[in-house]
C-alpha positions in Angstrom: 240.6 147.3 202.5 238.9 147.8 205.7 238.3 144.3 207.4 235.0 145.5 209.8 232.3 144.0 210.2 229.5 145.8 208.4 226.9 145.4 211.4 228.8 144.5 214.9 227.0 143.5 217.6 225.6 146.8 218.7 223.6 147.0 215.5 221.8 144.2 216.8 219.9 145.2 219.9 218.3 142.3 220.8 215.2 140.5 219.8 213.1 143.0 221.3 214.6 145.9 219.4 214.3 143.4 216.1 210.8 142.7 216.8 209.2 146.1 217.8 211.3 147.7 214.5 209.6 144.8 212.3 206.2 145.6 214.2 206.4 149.5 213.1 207.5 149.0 209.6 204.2 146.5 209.2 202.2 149.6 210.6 203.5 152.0 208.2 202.9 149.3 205.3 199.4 149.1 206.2 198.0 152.0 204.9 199.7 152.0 201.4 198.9 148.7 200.5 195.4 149.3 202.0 195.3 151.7 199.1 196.8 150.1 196.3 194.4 147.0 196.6 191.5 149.7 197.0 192.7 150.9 193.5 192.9 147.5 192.0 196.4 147.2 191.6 197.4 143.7 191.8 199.6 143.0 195.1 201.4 140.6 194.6 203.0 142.6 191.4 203.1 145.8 193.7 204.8 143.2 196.5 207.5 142.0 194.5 208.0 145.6 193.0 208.4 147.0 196.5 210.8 144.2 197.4 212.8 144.8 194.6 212.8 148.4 195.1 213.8 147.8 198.9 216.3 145.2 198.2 218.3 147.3 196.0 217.8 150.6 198.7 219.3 148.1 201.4 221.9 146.9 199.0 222.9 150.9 197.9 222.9 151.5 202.2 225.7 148.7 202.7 227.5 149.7 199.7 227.4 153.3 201.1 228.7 151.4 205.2 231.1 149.7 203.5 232.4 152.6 201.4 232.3 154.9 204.5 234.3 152.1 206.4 237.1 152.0 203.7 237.2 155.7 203.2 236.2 155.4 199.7 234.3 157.5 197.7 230.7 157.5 199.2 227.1 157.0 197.5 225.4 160.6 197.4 222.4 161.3 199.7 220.1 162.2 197.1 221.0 158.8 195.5 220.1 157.2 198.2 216.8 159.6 198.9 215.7 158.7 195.3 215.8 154.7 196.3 213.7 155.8 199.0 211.2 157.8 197.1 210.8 154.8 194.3 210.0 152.9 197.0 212.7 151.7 199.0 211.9 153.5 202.2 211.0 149.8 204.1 214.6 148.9 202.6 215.9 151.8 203.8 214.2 151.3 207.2 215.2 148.1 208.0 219.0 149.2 206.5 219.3 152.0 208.8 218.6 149.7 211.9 220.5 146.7 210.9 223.3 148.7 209.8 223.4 151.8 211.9 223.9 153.2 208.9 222.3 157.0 208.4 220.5 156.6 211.4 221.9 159.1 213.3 221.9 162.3 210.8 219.3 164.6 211.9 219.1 166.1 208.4 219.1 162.6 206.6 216.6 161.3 209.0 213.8 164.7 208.5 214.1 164.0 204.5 213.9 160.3 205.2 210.4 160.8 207.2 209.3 163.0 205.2 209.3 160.6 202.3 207.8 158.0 204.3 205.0 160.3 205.5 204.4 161.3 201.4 203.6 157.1 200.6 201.6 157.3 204.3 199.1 160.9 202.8 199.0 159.7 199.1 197.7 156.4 200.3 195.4 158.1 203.1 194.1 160.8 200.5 193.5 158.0 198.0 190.7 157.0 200.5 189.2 160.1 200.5 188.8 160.6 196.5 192.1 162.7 196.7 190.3 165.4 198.6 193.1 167.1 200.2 195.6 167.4 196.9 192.6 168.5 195.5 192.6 171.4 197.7 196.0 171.9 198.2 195.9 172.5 194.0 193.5 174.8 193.7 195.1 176.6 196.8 198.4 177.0 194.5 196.4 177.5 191.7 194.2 180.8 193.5 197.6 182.0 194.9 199.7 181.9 191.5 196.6 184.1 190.5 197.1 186.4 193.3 200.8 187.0 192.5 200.4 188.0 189.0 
């Protein structure tokens, strides 16, 4: 077994680094709890849901580091994707900067964003009676008719 350290010291980039990353991930929790309190949903069951949810995403990222550091078999990316998409993208965040884990795939990282920019549209079309998915339904719906 491989006796590294799962985060040296370049994974921890200062207090600066820490700080600003903590300051984003607050900004991109804003707008989905915004919503989920606009739709009633109680947040402090939605809080410890989303920390559970994280928790485990940041334990399946180590597992993965720890795994890739041993050369053992490796968690799948879709595995870890589908933590994400639960919910376990601020896990998953914070995992990928305290870990340097998955950071640094350009193909993990646009999947990765993308899933964070779903929660950020659901929660921002929420606000707008759902408006846009509205639209982009009947769009699918006109053009399905069009192909037939």
């Amino acid at each position: 077994m491989n006796s590294k350290p799962l985060n040296g010291s370049h994974a921890k980039g200062g207090v600066f680094a820490v700080v600003a990353s903590l300051v984003v991930l607050a900004g991109l929790l804003i707008l989905p709890m915004m919503a989920l309190h606009q739709r009633g949903l109680d947040l402090r069951w939605a809080g410890a849901y989303g920390l559970v949810v994280s928790a485990l995403t940041y334990w399946a990222y180590a597992r993965d580091k720890r795994r890739a550091l041993d050369s053992e078999w490796r968690i799948s990316e879709a595995r870890l994707h589908f933590w994400e998409l639960l919910g376990g993208w601020p896990g998953a965040w914070v995992a990928q900067r305290r870990l340097r884990h998955k950071c640094s795939k350009s193909g993990y990282q646009f999947v990765f964003w993308l899933i964070v920019l779903v929660y950020q549209f659901v929660a921002f079309d929420s606000f707008h009676d759902w408006q846009l998915c509205r639209a982009g339904m009947r769009w699918i719906e006109q053009t399905s008719k069009h192909r037939r």
